[in-house]
N, C-alpha and C positions, 0 to 999 in steps of 0.2 A: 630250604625246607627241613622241617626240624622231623626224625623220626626217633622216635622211643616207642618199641614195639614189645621189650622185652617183658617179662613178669612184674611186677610188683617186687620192690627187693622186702629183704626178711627184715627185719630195724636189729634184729638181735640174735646171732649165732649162739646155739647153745652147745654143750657139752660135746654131743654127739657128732654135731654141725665140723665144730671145730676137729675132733677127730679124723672124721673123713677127711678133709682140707689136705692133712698131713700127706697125703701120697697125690693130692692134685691140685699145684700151684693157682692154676687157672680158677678154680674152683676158692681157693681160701681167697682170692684177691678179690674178688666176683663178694663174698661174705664177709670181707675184713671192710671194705671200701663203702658196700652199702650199709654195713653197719656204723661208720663213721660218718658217713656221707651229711647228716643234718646237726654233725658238732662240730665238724671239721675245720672249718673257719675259727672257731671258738679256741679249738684244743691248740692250733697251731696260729693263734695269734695274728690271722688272717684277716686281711681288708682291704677295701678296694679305693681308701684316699691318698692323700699324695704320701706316706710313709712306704707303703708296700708298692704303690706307681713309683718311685726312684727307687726301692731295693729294685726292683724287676727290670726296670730300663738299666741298671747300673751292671747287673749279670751281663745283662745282652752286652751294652758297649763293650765288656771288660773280654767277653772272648769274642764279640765281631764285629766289634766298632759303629759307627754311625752311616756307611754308607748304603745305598738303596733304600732310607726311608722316604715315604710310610712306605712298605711291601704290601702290594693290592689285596695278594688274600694269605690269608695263615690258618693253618691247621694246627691245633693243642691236640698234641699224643698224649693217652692215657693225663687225660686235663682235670681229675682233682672236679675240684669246686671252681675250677677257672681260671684259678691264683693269676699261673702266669700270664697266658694269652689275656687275660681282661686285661691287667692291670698295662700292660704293653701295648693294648691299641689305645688305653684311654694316655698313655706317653707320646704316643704318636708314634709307634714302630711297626703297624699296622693298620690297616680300615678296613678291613672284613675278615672273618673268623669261623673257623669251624670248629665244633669241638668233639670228640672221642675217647670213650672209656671202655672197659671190661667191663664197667660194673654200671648199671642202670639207674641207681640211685644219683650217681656223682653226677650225670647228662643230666640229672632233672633240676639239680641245686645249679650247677654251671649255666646252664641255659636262664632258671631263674635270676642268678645274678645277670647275666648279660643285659634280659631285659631292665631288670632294674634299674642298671645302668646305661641304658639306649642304645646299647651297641648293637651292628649289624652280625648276628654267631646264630648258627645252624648247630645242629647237634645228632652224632647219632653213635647207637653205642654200638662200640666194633673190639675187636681184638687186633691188635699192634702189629700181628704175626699176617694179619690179611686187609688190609687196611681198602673201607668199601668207595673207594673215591678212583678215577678215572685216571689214567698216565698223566704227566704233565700237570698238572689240577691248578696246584700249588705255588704262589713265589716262597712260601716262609712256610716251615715245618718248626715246632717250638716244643718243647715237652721239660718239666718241672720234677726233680724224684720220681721218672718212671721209667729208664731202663735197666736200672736195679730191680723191678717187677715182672720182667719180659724175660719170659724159659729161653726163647733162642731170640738174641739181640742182634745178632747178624742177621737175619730173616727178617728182622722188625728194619734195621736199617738199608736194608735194600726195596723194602716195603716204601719204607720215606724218600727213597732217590725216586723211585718209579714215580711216586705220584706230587714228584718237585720237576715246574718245567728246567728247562736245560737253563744250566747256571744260577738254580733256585737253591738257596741257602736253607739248612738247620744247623737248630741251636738247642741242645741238652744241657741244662742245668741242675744242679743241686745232687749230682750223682757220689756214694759213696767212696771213698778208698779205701784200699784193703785197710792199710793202717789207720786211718782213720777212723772206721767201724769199728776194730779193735777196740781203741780206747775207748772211744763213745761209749758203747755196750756197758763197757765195765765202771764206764762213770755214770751211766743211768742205773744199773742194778744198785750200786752202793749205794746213791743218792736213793729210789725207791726202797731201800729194806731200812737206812738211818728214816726217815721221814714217816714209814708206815711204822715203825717200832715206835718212833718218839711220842706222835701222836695217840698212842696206844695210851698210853704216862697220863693219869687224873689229873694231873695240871694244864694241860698241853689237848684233853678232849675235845674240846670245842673246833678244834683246827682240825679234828680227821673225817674224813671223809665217812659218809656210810658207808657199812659194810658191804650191801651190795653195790652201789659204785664200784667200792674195791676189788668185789671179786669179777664183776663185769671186766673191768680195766685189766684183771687178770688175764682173761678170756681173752681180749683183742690181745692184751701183750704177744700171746700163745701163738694167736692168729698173724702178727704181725712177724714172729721168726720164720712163720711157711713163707710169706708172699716177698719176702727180704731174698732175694736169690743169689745175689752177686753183688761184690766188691771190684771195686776197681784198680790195675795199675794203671796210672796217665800213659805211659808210652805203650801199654798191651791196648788201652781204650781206643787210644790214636792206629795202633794197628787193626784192630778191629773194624775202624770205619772206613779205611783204607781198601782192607780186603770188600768189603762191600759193593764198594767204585765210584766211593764219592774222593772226590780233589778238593786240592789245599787242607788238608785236613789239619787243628790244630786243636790243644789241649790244656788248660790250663786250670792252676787247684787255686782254693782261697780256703780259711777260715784255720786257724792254728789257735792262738790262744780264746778264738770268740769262739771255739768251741769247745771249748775246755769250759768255758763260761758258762756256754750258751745250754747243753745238753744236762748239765744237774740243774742250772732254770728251769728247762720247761718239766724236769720231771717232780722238781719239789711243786710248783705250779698243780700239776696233773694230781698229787700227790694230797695236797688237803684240801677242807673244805671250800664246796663254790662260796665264793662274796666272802674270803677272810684277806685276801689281798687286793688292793685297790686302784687308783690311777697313779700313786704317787711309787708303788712299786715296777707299777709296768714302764713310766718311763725309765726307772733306773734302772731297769733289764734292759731296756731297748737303749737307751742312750749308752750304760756299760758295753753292751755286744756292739755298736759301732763306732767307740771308739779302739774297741780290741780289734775288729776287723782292721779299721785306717794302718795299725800297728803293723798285722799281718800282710797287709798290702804293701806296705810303703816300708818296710822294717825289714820284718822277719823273711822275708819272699826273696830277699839278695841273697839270703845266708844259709837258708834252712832248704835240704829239699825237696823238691815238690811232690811226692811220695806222701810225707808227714803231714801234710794239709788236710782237712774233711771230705772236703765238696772235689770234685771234679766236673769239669765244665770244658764241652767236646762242638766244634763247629765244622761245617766241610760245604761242599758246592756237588749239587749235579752237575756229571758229564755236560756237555754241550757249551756252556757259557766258559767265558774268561776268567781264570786263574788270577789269585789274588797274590802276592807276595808280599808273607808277613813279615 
C-alpha cells in the first residue's frame, strides 16, 4: 500500500529556506532532496537499463556476494529516486520492494519509476531514525549514499536490524570516507570555479550555463554541505554496525583513481550549458570511470589502503539467523 501523506514539496529552496536548514539537518535534507527530486536521475546520470542494473548488482555482489537470491522482500532506506533498490530487483536480487525517504518529493519519483518499470514497491515517506514498518518485516534492507545523511546512524542502524527478520541481511553502498571526501570536495570546487570562470570568456559563452541555473546550483551546493553529515573510517563504519548488533559485519572501499576521474566529470557536466555535451562524450565518461574502477579493483586495492578509497560499502545479518564466514 503506497502512502504519501506528506505536503506537497517546495520544487525550489530559497535564500531564507536554505538559511534556516543550517542548524536543522532533517529539515535541509527534507529541501535539498525535494528540490532535486525531478532532476535527480538526470544530474546523476541515472537509469534504470542494463548499465546501472550491473553497476547496482555489481556493488551488491562485491560486499555480499550472490547467496539468498532473489530475497522476498527489500526495503530502500532513504531511496533517492529508486536508483538502487529498482535497479537490484529488475537484476534479480530482489522481487518485492519498499521504499522510504525524508523527503516526499523522492517517494513520488521512486514509486513513479517503479511503476514504470512493473515492479512490485510500496512507498512511504519515513525517517531512517524511526522507520514505520513492523519487527521482523524484511529479508533485505538496501540503502544507496544515505547514511552519510542520517544525524544519528547508530539509531538508524538498529532501526534496520529490528525491522530485518532474523538472519536478514543489509547492504549500504556508495557511503563516503573521511579521506576520500577530502579530496573529492577540493576536486569539485576547483573543477567548479576553472569551468564557471572559463565560460565566463566571449569565446567560450555559448557553453555557460545561465545565470540563474548558476546561482540555483549555488543554492543546493549550500544546501548540500548541511545534509552531507558524515565521513567515514571503514573500520570505525564496521565498528559502528557492530555496536548496533548486527553480525558478520564487513566493510569494504572501491573507487581511487575512478574518482579522481569521476568527481571533476560530473561537475564540469553540472557546470555548462544543458545539450553542449552529447552521447559521444557520455560514453567516454562512463567507459573511462569503468575502466579506472577494474584498475582500482584489481590493481590499486593490493597495495593502496582502504582508507584512500571514495565509496565505502558496509554489510551485516540480524541476530537470529546463521553467521557467514568471510
Amino acid at each position: 500500500m503506497t502512502m504519501i501523506e506528506d505536503p506537497a514539496p517546495n520544487p525550489h529552496a530559497t535564500a531564507d529556506q536554505v538559511a534556516a536548514a543550517r542548524t536543522d539537518p532533517k529539515l535541509a535534507n527534507v529541501l535539498y532532496h525535494d528540490w532535486e527530486a525531478s532532476s535527480y536521475d538526470e544530474k546523476w546520470s541515472i537509469s534504470y537499463d542494463e548499465r546501472c542494473i550491473n553497476y547496482a548488482v555489481r556493488r551488491f555482489e562485491l560486499i555480499a556476494g550472490r547467496s539468498g537470491w532473489p530475497y522476498r522482500r527489500a526495503l530502500e532506506l532513504g531511496c533517492g529516486t529508486g536508483f538502487f533498490l529498482l535497479n537490484l530487483m529488475q537484476g534479480g536480487v530482489a522481487t518485492r520492494g519498499s521504499v522510504t525517504d525524508l523527503a516526499p518529493g523522492m517517494v513520488r519519483v521512486a514509486l513513479r519509476n517503479a511503476a514504470g518499470l512493473g515492479l512490485d514497491v510500496d512507498g512511504q515517506v519515513a525517517d531512517a531514525e524511526r522507520i514505520p514498518y513492523d519487527d521482523d518485516t524484511f529479508d533485505l534492507v538496501v540503502g544507496h549514499a544515505v547514511l552519510h545523511h542520517i544525524p544519528d546512524v547508530s539509531a538508524a542502524l538498529r532501526e534496520v536490524l529490528r525491522v530485518l527478520k532474523p538472519g536478514g541481511r543489509f547492504v549500504f553502498a556508495g557511503e563516503p570516507t573521511r579521506i576520500g571526501d577530502w579530496y573529492a570536495r577540493r576536486i569539485s570546487r576547483a573543477t567548479w570555479w576553472t569551468v564557471t570562470r572559463a565560460t565566463g570568456l566571449r569565446p567560450l559563452r555559448a557553453w555557460r550555463r545561465p545565470k540563474a541555473q548558476l546561482d540555483e546550483s549555488s543554492r543546493a551546493a549550500a544546501l548540500e554541505a548541511v545534509v552531507d553529515l558524515h565521513t567515514f573510517d571503514p573500520d570505525e563504519l564496521k565498528a559502528c554496525a557492530r555496536r548496533a548488533g548486527a553480525l558478520d559485519v564487513r566493510v569494504v572501499t572501491e573507487e581511487l583513481t575512478a574518482a579522481f576521474f569521476g568527481w571533476p566529470v560530473r561537475t564540469f557536466e553540472a557546470a555548462v550549458a544543458p545539450g553542449r555535451l552529447g552521447v559521444g562524450w557520455a560514453m567516454f565518461a562512463w567507459r573511462t570511470w569503468e575502466g579506472l574502477s577494474w584498475l582500482d579493483a584489481h590493481v590499486l586495492s593490493r597495495v593502496v589502503p582502504r582508507r584512500f578509497f571514495y565509496n565505502a560499502l558496509v554489510t551485516g545479518l540480524a541476530p537470529g539467523g546463521a553467521e557467514h564466514s568471510w
